[in-house]
C-alpha positions, 0 to 999 in steps of 0.5 A: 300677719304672723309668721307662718302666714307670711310663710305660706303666702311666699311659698305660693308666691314663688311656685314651691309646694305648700309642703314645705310648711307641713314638712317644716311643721313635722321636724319641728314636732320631732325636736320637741319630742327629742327634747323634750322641748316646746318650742315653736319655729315659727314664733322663735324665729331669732333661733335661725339666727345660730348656725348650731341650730340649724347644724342639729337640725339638720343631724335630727333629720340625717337620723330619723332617716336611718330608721328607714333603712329597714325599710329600704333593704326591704324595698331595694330586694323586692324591686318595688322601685315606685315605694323606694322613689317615694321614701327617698324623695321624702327624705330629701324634701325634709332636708330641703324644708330647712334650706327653703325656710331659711331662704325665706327668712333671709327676705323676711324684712323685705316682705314685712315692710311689703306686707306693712299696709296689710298689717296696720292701716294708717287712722281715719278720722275727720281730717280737718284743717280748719282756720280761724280768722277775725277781728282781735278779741273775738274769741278764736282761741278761747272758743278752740280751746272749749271746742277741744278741752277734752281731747288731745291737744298741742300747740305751737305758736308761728312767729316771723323767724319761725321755719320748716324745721322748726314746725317739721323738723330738721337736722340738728347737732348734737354733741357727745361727752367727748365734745364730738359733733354729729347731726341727728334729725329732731321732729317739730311739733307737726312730726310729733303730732303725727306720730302721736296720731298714729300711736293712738289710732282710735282717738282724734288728735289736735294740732293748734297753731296760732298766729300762722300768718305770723311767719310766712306759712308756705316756707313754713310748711314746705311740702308738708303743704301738699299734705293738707289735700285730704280724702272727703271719707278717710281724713287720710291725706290724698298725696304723700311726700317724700322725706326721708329724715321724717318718715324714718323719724316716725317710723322708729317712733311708731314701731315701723308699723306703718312703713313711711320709708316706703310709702312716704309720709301721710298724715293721719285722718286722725290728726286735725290742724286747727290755725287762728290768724288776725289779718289786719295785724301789722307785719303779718306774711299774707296767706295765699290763695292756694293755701287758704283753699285747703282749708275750711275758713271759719270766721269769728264776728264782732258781738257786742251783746256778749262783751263785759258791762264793766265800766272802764277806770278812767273812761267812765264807760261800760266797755260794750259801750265804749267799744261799740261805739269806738267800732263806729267811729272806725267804720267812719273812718274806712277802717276793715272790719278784721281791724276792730275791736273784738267784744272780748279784747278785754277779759272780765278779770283784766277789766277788774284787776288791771288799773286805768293806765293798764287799760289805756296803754292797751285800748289807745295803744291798739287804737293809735299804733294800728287801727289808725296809724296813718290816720290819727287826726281822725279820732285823736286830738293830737295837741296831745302826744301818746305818752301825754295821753296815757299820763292822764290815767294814772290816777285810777280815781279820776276820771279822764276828761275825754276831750283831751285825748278824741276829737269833739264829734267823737266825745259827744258821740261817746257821752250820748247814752241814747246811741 
C-alpha cells in the first residue's frame, strides 16, 4: 500500500478531514514551482526526517499567505466577515496539513506493520507433510529425489544428537576480532526453507528430511510441531507459534513483508516437508501417534520384479533370487516385514563394481547384527563366527560353499531354482 493511501486510510480512521491530503498535495505543488524542483512528499518520505525542511515549509506557507493581505484589507473594510472567516481559516488549515503529516509519520512504522497482511499475503501451495516408510532398500529416497528432481529442494538428515536448534534454530556465540563474545540467533535448516518459501511465493518448495526417527522427532521439532496442522485449501498452517528469535530471524531475511513478529511464525503453503524412516532399525526414537497423524504416511513395499538379476560374487545367485528367497526365510522366522530386504538394498553399480567380500559384509552384516540379532540359529550355521564367514569370500573367483555359513533347510531352499 503506498504512502498516500496509508495517508488518507488514517485520516478517516482518526475522524480528520481528507483535506489534509489535498492541503498536503497543494504545498507540495507550491515548493516545486518555487524551486523549480519535482519532488514528491509522499514518495521521499525520509525528507521529514530534517527539521530544516519542515522550518521551509512552513516559511513557504507564512509567505504565500502574505499575498492575501490585499485581499483582507479589502474584506476587513467592506465587513464581509463570512469571506474573512474563510481566508483565515484556510490559511491556518495549510499550516495544520504539515503538522497533522508529521503526527502521521511518527506512527507510520506502526500502521505498516498493521497494514503488513493487507501488503504481502503469506504462500499458498500444497502444504504437504508426507512420510515415507518401509523396509531398507525400497526406494524411499531415490523414488523423492526423481519425484522432486525439478524443484527446490534441501535436505538435512536426523541423527540421534541432532536438536531444536540444530533443524530451527538457536542462539549461538559468535565471537569478534577483538575476542568479544556475543549470541546471535542462527536458523537451521527448517528456518531456512521457510524463508526461502516465502522469498519465492509463486514456486513449491521442498524440505527432505531423512531418517527422522533417527532422533527423537518431537523435541526435534518442539513447537514447530504444532505447525504441521495445516489448511485443507491454503497449505498455510492452521495455528502459529510464538518464537521471537525466529520470527524476527525471517522477517530481516524477508524484508519484514510479512511481519511474523506480530502474527507469529507460519509456514508457507508453499513449503512441503517430505521425511523418510525405516522403522525396524535398530536404536531408532519411536514416532508417536500424534505426530505421525499430521502426516500423510506413504509406504513403500517390497518388489522383486524390479530387483537386479546380477548374480552375486561368492553366492553364486541372482540377487532378486537370493533376496526373495531370504525374505522367505525371515518371514519364517516371525521376522516384520519393515525388517527385510528391499529390492533395491544393493544398486546395480554396487553389484558390478563391489567384490564378494564387499557384498558379504553387508548383506550377512545386515542380516546377522539386525534381522536376526537375537535369533541367529535360525538361519546361520553358528559352528562359524561372523568374521570366519566373511573370510570365506575373499576370494572373488571362488564360490562359497553356502553350508558353511546357513543352516541346511535354508541352503537347499537357496539352490532349488524351481522355487
Amino acid at each position: 500500500m503506498k504512502l498516500k493511501k496509508i495517508y488518507k486510510k488514517w485520516l478517516l480512521s482518526n475522524n480528520l478531514s481528507v483535506e489534509n491530503l489535498t492541503n498536503l498535495e497543494g504545498i507540495n505543488n507550491l515548493y516545486n514551482e518555487v524551486n523549480s524542483d519535482n519532488i514528491d512528499f509522499f514518495e521521499k518520505k525520509e525528507i521529514w526526517d530534517n527539521p530544516a525542511f519542515v522550518s521551509s515549509l512552513e516559511k513557504l506557507v507564512v509567505n504565500y499567505l502574505k499575498n492575501f493581505n490585499t485581499e483582507l484589507k479589502k474584506e476587513i473594510e467592506s465587513n464581509s466577515t463570512n469571506n474573512l472567516k474563510n481566508i483565515l481559516g484556510n490559511s491556518f488549515k495549510l499550516l495544520d496539513s504539515i503538522a497533522i503529516f508529521e503526527l502521521f509519520l511518527k506512527n507510520y512504522k506502526d500502521l505498516t506493520n498493521t497494514n503488513s497482511n493487507e501488503k504481502v499475503s503469506i504462500p499458498t501451495g500444497k502444504g504437504l507433510n508426507e512420510l515415507h516408510y518401509g523396509a531398507p532398500g525400497t526406494g524411499k529416497s531415490f523414488e523423492i529425489n526423481n519425484r522432486f528432481r525439478n524443484e527446490i529442494m534441501s535436505r538435512v538428515t536426523f541423527y540421534p544428537d541432532y536438536d531444536y536448534t540444530d533443524f530451527v534454530g538457536g542462539l549461538k556465540p559468535q565471537t569478534d576480532e577483538c575476542g568479544n563474545i556475543s549470541y546471535t540467533f542462527e536458523g537451521g535448516p527448517l528456518a531456512k526453507a521457510i524463508i526461502k518459501a516465502l522469498n519465492n511465493p509463486n514456486k513449491q518448495i521442498y524440505l527432505i528430511v531423512e531418517e527422522i526417527n533417527r532422533a527423537n522427532a518431537a523435541s526435534v521439532f518442539g513447537d514447530v510441531f504444532q505447525l504441521l496442522d495445516r489448511d485443507d485449501k491454503s497449505g498455510i498452517s492452521t495455528f502459529s507459534i510464538n518464537n521471537k528469535d525466529l520470527a524476527r530471524f525471517i522477517d530481516q531475511k524477508t524484508e519484514s513483508k510479512f511481519q511474523y513478529e506480530n502474527s507469529g511464525v507460519f509456514l508457507p503453503g508453499n513449503l512441503n516437508i517430505i521425511a523418510t524412516m525405516n522403522p525396524s532399525d535398530q536404536g531408532v526414537f519411536p514416532l508417536d501417534a500424534a505426530f505421525k497423524r499430521r502426516w500423510k504416511q506413504v509406504y513403500h513395499s517390497i518388489n522383486w520384479n524390479d530387483a537386479s538379476d546380477i548374480t552375486l560374487k561368492g553366492f553364486g545367485i541372482k540377487w532378486k533370487d537370493l533376496g526373495r528367497k531370504l525374505n522367505k526365510a525371515l518371514e519364517q522366522c516371525n521376522v516384520e516385514e519393515d525388517a527385510l530386504l528391499g529390492q533395491y538394498f544393493f544398486k546395480n553399480a554396487e553389484l558390478e563394481k563391489s567384490s564378494g567380500y564387499e557384498i558379504a559384509s553387508k548383506l550377512l552384516g545386515y542380516l546377522w547384527n539386525d534381522a536376526v540379532r537375537y535369533q541367529r540359529q535360525l538361519i546361520f550355521n553358528e559352528s562359524n563366527s561372523f568374521s570366519e564367514i566373511l573370510n570365506l569370500f575373499e576370494n572373488d573367483n571362488n564360490e562359497v560353499d553356502l553350508n558353511k555359513i546357513f543352516v541346511k533347510e535354508l541352503c537347499d531352499y537357496l539352490r532349488d531354482e524351481n522355487i
